[in-house]
Backbone as JSON Lines, residues from 0, in Angstrom:
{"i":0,"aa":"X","n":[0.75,7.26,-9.63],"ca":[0.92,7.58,-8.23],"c":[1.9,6.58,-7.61]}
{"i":1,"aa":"X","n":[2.68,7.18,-6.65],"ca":[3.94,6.32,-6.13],"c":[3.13,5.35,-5.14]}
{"i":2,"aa":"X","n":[3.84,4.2,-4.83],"ca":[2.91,3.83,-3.37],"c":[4.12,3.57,-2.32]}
{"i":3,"aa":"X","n":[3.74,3.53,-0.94],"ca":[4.26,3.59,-0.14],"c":[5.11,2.69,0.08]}
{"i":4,"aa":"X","n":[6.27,2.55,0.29],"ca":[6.98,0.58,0.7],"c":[6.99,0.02,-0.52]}
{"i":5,"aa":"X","n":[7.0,0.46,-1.97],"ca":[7.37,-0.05,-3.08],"c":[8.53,0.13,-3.69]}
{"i":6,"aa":"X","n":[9.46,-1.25,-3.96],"ca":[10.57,-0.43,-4.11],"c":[10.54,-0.33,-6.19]}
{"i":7,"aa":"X","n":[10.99,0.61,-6.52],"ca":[11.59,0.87,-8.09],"c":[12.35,0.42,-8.79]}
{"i":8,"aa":"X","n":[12.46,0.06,-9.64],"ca":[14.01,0.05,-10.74],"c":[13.47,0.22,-12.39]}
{"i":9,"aa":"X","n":[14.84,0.59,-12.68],"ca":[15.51,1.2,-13.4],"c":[15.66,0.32,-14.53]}
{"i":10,"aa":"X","n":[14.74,0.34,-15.89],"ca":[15.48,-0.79,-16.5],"c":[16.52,-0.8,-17.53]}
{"i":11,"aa":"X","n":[16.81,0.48,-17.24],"ca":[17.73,0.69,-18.24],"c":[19.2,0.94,-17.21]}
{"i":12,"aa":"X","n":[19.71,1.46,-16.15],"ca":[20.54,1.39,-15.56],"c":[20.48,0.39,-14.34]}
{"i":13,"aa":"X","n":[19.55,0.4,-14.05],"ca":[19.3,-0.57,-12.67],"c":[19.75,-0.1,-11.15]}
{"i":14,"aa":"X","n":[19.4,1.67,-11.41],"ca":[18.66,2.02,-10.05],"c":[17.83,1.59,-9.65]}
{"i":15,"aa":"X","n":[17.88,1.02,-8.05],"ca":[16.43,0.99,-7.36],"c":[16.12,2.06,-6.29]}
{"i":16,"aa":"X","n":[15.2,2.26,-6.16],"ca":[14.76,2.9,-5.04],"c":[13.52,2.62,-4.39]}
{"i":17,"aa":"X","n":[13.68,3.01,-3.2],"ca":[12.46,2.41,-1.89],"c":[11.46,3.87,-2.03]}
{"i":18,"aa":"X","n":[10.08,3.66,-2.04],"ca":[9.38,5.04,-1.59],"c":[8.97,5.23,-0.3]}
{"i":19,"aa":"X","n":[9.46,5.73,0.36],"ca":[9.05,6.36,1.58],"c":[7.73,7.23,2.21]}
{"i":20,"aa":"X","n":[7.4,8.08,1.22],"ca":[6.39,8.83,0.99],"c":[5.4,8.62,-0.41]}
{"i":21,"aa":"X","n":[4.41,8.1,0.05],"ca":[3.36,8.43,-1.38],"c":[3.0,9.83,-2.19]}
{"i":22,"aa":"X","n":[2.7,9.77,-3.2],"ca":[2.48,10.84,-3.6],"c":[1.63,10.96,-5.18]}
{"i":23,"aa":"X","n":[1.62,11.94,-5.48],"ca":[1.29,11.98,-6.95],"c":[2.31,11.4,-8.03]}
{"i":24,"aa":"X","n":[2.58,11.69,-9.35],"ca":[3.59,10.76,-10.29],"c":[3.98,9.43,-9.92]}
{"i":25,"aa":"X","n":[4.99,9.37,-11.09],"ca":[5.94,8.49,-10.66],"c":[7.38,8.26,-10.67]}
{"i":26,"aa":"X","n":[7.99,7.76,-10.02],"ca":[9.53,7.98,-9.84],"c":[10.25,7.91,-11.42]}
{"i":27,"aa":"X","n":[10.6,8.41,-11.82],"ca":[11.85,8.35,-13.23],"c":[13.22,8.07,-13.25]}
{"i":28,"aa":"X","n":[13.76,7.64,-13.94],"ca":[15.3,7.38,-14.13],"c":[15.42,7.65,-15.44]}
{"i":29,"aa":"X","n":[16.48,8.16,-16.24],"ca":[17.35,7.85,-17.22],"c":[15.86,8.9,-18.26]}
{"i":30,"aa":"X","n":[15.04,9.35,-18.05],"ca":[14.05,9.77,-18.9],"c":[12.68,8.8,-19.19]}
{"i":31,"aa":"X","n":[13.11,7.61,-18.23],"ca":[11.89,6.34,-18.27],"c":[10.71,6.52,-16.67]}
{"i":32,"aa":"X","n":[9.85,6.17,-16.99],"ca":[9.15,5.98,-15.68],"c":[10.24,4.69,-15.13]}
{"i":33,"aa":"X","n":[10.23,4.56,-13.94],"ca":[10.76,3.32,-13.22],"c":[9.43,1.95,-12.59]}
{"i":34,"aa":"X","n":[9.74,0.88,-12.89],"ca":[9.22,-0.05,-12.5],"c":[8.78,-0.66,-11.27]}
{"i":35,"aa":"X","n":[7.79,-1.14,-10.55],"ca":[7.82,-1.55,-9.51],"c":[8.09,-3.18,-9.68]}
{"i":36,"aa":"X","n":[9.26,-3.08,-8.64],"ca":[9.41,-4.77,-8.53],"c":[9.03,-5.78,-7.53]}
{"i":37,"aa":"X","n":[9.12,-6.96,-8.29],"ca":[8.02,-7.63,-7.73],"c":[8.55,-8.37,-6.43]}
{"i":38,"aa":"X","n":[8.22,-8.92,-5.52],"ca":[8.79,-9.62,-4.31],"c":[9.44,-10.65,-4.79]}
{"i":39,"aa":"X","n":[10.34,-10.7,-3.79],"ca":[11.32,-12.24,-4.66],"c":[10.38,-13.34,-3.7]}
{"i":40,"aa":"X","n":[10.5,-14.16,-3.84],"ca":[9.78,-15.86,-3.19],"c":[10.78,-16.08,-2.4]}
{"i":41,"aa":"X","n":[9.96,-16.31,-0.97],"ca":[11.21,-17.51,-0.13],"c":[11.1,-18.55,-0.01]}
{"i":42,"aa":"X","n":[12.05,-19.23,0.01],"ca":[12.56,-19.89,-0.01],"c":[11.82,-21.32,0.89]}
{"i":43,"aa":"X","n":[11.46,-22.52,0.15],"ca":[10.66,-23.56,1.07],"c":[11.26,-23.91,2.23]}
{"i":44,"aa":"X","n":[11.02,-24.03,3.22],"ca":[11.82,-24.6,4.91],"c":[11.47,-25.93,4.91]}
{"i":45,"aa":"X","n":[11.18,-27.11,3.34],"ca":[10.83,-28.51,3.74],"c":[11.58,-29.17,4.65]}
């Protein structure tokens, strides 16, 4: 199942995409399911 505000990629071309709408499945590329990626870290303000 997709989730909402998750974005995708591609690990074989390195499409991403944002989901907008939830739903059943999951997003595909290239003949692969696509990955959800993970948040990048910000950055410390010491």
């Amino acid at each position: 199942m997709s989730q909402l505000g998750k974005r995708y990629r591609c690990e074989v071309c390195g499409t991403e995409a944002l989901c907008t709408r939830a739903g059943e499945g999951m997003p595909s590329c290239c003949d692969r399911p696509m990955v959800i990626q993970e948040p990048k870290p910000l950055p410390s303000s010491d």
